[in-house]
C-alpha positions in Angstrom: 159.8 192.8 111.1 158.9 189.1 111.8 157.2 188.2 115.3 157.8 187.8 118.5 159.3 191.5 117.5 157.5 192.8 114.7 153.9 193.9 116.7 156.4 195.1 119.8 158.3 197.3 117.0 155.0 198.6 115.5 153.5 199.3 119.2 156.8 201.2 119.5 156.3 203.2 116.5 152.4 204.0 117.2 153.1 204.9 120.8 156.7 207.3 119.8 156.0 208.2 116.1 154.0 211.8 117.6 157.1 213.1 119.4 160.1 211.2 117.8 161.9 210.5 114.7 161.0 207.2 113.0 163.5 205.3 110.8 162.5 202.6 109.4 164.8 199.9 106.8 162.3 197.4 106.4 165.2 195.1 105.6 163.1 192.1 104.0 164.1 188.6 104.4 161.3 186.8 102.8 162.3 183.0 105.0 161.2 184.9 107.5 157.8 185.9 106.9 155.7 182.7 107.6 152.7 185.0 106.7 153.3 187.4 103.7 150.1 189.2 103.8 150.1 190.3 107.3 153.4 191.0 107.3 152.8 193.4 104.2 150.4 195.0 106.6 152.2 195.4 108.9 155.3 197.2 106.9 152.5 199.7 105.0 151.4 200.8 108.5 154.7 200.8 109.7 156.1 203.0 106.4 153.0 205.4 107.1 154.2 206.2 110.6 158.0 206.7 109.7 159.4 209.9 108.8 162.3 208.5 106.8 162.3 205.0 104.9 165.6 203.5 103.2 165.0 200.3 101.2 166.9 198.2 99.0 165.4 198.1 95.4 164.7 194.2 96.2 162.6 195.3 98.9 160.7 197.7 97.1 159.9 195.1 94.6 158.7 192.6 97.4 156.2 195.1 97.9 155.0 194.3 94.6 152.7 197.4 94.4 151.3 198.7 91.1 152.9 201.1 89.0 156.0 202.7 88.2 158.5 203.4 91.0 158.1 206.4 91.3 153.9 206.3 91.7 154.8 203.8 94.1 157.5 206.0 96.2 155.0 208.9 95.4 151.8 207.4 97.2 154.2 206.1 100.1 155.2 210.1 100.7 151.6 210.5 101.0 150.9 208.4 103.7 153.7 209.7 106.1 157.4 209.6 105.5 159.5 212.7 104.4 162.3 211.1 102.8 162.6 208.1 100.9 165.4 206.2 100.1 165.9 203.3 97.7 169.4 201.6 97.6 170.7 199.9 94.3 173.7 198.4 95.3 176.7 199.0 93.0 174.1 201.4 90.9 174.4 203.8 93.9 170.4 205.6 95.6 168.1 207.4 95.1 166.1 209.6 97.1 162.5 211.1 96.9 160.5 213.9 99.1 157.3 215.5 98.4 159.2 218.1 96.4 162.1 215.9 94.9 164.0 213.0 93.6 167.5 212.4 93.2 169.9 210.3 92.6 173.7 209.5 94.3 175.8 207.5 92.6 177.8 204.3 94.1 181.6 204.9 95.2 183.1 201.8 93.2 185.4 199.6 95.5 186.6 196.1 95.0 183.9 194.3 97.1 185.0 191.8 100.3 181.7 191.5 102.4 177.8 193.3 101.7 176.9 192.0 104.8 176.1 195.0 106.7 176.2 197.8 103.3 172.7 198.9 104.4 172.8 199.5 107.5 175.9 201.3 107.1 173.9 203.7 104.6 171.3 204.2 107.4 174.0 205.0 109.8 175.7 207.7 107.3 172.0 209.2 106.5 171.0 209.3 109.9 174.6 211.2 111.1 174.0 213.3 108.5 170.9 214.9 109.0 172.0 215.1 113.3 175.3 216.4 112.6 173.1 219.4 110.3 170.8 219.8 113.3 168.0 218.0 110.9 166.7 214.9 112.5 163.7 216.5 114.0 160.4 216.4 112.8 159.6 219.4 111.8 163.0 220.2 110.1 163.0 216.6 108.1 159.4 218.7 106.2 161.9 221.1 104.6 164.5 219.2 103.3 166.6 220.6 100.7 167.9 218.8 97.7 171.6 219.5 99.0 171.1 218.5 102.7 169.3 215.2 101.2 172.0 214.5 98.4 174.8 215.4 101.4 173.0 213.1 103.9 172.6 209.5 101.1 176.2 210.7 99.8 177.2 209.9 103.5 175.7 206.6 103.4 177.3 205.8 100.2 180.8 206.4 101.1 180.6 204.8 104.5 178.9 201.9 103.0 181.7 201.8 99.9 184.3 201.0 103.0 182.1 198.3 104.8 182.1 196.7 101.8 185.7 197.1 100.7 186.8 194.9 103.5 185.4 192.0 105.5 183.3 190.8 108.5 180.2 193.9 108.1 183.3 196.5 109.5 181.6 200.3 109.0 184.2 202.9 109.1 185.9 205.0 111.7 184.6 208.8 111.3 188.4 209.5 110.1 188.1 207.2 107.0 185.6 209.2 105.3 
């Protein structure tokens, strides 16, 4: 999160992150980052406040920490979040906790547009969890394997129709 927004956003998250969900999709998009290193600050205090982190695997590797994925997903869980999610494109997710990983596999389309596939799998994952009655704090601790595979499976098939068809079009609750 680039400025004028990105201290606004994290002021947000410090001031709401005690009583209140955080998502976070740090959504990287390096031509805008005039300042790498404090914007890499800025996302690893930003990941430490937010219960729930979806990435794309290109932003995980624009993190460039050390180790395998799975250290680095492991010592991110330590400083905050409860779920983590990394997206892979046509090579489906994967998701950790404290007490699991996971994967969900990609629902293979012809692809139109990408624009907008991410955000699409946040929108699934975050109906998810509130349509179980799980996007509270205290309830996103306990996660099971099957409410986290139901909740990135969600995000995969809406995302598989955004992408089907053009102009970043998400589906209609019917068309899943």
């Amino acid at each position: 999160v680039a400025e004028p927004c990105g201290s606004v956003y994290e002021a947000l998250m410090v001031r709401e992150a005690p009583r209140r969900v955080m998502f976070l999709d740090p959504n990287i998009r390096e031509i805008f980052i005039p300042d790498r290193q404090k914007h890499l600050a800025r996302m690893r205090r930003m990941i430490a406040l937010a219960d729930i982190v979806k990435l794309s695997d290109e932003d995980l590797a624009w993190f460039a920490e050390p180790g395998e994925e799975h250290e680095v997903i492991g010592r991110w869980l330590a400083r905050g979040p409860k779920l983590i999610v990394v997206t892979r494109g046509a090579d489906g997710a994967d998701a950790w906790t404290a007490d699991f990983h996971l994967h969900v596999p990609a629902i293979r389309v012809a692809v139109a547009d990408t624009v907008g596939a991410g955000d699409t799998v946040n929108a699934g994952i975050l109906a998810s969890l509130s349509q179980a009655g799980l996007l509270e704090k205290e309830k996103l601790v306990t996660l099971s394997r099957k409410q986290v595979r139901q909740a990135v499976d969600l995000g995969m098939r809406a995302a598989a129709v955004t992408v089907s068809r053009p102009g970043a079009n998400p589906p209609w609750d019917h068309e899943l």
